[in-house]
C-alpha positions in Angstrom: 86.1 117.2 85.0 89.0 115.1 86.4 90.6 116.1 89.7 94.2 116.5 89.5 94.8 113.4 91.9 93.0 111.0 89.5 94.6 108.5 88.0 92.9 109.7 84.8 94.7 113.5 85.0 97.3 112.5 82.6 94.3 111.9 79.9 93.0 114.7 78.0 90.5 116.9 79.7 88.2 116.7 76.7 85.8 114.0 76.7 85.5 112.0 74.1 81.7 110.9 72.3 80.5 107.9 71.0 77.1 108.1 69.4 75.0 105.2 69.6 72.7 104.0 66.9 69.9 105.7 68.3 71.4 108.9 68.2 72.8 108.9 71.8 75.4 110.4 72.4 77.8 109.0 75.5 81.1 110.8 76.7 83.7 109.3 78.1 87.6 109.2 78.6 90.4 107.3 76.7 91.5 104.3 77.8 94.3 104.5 80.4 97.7 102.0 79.5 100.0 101.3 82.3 103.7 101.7 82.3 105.5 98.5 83.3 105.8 98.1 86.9 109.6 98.5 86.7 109.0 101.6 84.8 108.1 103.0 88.7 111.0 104.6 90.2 110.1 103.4 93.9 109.7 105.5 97.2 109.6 102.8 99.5 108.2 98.7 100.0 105.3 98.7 102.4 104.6 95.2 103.7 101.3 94.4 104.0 99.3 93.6 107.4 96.7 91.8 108.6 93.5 93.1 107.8 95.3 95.7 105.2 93.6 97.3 102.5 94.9 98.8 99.9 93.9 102.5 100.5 95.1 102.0 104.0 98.9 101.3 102.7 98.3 104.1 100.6 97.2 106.1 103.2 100.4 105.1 105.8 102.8 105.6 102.6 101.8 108.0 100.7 99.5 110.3 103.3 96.2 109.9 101.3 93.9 106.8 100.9 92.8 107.7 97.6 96.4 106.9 96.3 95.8 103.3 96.4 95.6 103.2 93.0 99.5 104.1 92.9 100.1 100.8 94.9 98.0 99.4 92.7 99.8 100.3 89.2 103.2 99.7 90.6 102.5 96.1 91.6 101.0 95.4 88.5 97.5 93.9 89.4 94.2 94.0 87.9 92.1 92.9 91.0 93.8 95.2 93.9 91.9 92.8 96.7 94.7 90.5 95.7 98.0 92.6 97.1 96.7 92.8 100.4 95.0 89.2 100.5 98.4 87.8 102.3 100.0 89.6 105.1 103.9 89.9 105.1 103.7 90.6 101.5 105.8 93.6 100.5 104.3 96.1 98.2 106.4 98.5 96.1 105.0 102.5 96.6 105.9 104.5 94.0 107.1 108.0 93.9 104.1 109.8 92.9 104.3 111.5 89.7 
């Protein structure tokens, strides 16, 4: 069950299962691909602060912490630690989808 937040909603609800060779079975989802950060039609360029994190940009953006992941996908970044390691930076926020 995926909450309609996730970042995983867009997947199919139905879980998909692997069975391993001793018969177990394991469920999981299908990999998630990301659109190209210019793909993102932006809602505004958050700069990041000292001591930032990215669920607190989220949070001051986009009203909810658990949107980092929006940051995230939008800036294109596999390590998220990375966008906020430098203040000044500016961040693009996306308009959520």
């Amino acid at each position: 069950m995926i909450d309609s937040t996730s970042r995983y909603a867009a997947l199919s609800q139905t879980p998909l299962v692997w069975t391993d060779p001793s018969g177990r079975e394991i469920r999981y989802v299908p990999r998630r691909f990301l659109a190209p950060a210019d793909s993102y039609e932006v809602l505004a360029e958050a700069v990041v602060l000292g001591g930032d994190r990215l669920d607190l940009v989220a949070v001051r953006v986009l009203g909810s912490a658990e949107a980092w992941w929006r940051v995230a996908d939008a800036n294109e970044t596999l390590d998220p630690e990375t966008l906020t390691s430098e203040p000044g930076v500016r961040l693009r926020v996306p308009v959520p989808r």
